[in-house]
C-alpha positions in Angstrom: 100.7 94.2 89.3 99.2 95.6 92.4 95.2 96.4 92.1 95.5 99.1 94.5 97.7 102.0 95.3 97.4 102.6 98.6 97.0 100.8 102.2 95.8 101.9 105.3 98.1 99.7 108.5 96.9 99.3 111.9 97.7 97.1 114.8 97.3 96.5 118.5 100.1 96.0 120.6 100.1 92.5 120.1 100.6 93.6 116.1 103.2 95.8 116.3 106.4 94.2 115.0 104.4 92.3 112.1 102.6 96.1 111.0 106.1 97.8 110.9 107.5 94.7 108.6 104.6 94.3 106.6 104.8 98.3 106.1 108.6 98.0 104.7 107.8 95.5 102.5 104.9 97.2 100.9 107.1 100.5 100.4 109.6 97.9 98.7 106.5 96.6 96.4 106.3 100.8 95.5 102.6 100.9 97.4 101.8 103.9 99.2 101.4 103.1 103.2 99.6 105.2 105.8 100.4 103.8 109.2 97.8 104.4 111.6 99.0 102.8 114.6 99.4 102.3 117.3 102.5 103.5 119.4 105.5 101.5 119.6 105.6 102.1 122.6 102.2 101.3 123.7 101.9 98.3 125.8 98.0 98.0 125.9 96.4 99.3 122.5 93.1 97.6 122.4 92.4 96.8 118.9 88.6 97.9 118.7 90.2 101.6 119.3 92.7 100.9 115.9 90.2 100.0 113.5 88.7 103.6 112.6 92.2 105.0 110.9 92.3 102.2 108.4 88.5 101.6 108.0 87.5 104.9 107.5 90.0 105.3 104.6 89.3 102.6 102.6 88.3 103.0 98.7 88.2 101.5 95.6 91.8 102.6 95.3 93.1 101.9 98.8 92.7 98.3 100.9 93.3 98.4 104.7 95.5 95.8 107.1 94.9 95.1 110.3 96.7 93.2 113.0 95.9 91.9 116.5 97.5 88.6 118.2 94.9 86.5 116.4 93.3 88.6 113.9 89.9 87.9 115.1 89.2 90.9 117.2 90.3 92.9 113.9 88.4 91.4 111.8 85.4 91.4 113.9 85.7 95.1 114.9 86.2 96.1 110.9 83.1 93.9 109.8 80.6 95.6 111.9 81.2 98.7 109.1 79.3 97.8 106.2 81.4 99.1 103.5 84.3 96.2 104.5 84.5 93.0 104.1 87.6 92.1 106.0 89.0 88.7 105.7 91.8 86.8 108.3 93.8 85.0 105.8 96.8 82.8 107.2 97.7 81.2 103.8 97.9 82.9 99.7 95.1 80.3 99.0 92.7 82.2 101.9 94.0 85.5 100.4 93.2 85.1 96.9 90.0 83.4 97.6 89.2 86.3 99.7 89.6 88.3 97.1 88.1 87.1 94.1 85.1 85.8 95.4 84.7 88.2 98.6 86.0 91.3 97.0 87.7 91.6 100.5 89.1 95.2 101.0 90.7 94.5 104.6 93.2 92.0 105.1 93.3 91.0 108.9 96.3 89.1 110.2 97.3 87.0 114.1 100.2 88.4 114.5 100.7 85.1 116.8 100.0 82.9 114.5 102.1 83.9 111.0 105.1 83.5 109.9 106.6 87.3 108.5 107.9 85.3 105.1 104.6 83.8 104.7 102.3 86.7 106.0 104.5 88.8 103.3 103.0 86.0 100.4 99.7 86.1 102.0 99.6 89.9 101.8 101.6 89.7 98.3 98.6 87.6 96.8 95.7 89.7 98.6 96.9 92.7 96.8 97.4 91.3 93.1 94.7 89.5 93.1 91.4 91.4 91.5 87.9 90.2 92.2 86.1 87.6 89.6 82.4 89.6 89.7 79.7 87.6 87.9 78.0 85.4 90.5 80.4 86.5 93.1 78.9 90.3 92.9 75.6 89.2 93.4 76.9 87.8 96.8 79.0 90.5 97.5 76.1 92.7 96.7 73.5 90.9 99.4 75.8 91.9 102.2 75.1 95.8 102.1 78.4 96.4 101.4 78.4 100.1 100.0 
């Protein structure tokens, strides 16, 4: 069961092909999806520039993805907001630990560096996995985050 209803998609360039599969396959798993970019067409979409349309719209009901060719400049640009905690996960294991002990509410992915099958599992665990709380909200709670 999904712990969300809703995600929030951006990419770079670099992203596109992996955000418009991704997108597809979380329609087929019946989750809401607001794409917010960039082009297809757009050749040069700097990924600092695509991080507003999902951060801005992420909730307690909603979890954002973000894609750039390593993930790093997405994740990076999405943690300097303090309500997310945006996690590059390359494996489930990543993903669910992300999650349950990180509360993670952005999953960022290297579009260079993933496997569609296995960035599909990775995005599969992040979103039906729920957050443990207990010790982990104290952490979660020392960052600022909201």
């Amino acid at each position: 069961m999904l712990v969300v209803d809703r995600v929030f998609v951006a990419s770079d360039h670099a992203g596109v092909q992996l955000r418009l599969l991704l997108g597809a396959y979380l329609g087929d798993l019946g989750c809401e999806v607001a794409d917010c970019g960039c082009d297809v067409g757009d050749d040069a979409a700097d990924y600092p520039d695509c991080v507003p349309g999902v951060v801005d719209c992420v909730s307690d009901t909603s979890f954002g993805v973000l894609i750039c060719g390593t993930g790093i400049g997405m994740s990076i640009a999405a943690n300097r907001n303090k309500w997310i905690r945006a996690a590059l996960c390359h494996d489930p294991t990543f993903a669910r630990l992300a999650r349950e002990h990180n509360d993670a509410n952005v999953l960022c992915f290297g579009a260079r560096y993933v496997e569609p099958d296995v960035a599909k599992s990775v995005l599969y665990t992040f979103l039906t996995t729920r957050f443990l709380g207990g010790r982990h909200a104290a952490r979660v709670k020392k960052l600022g985050s909201g």
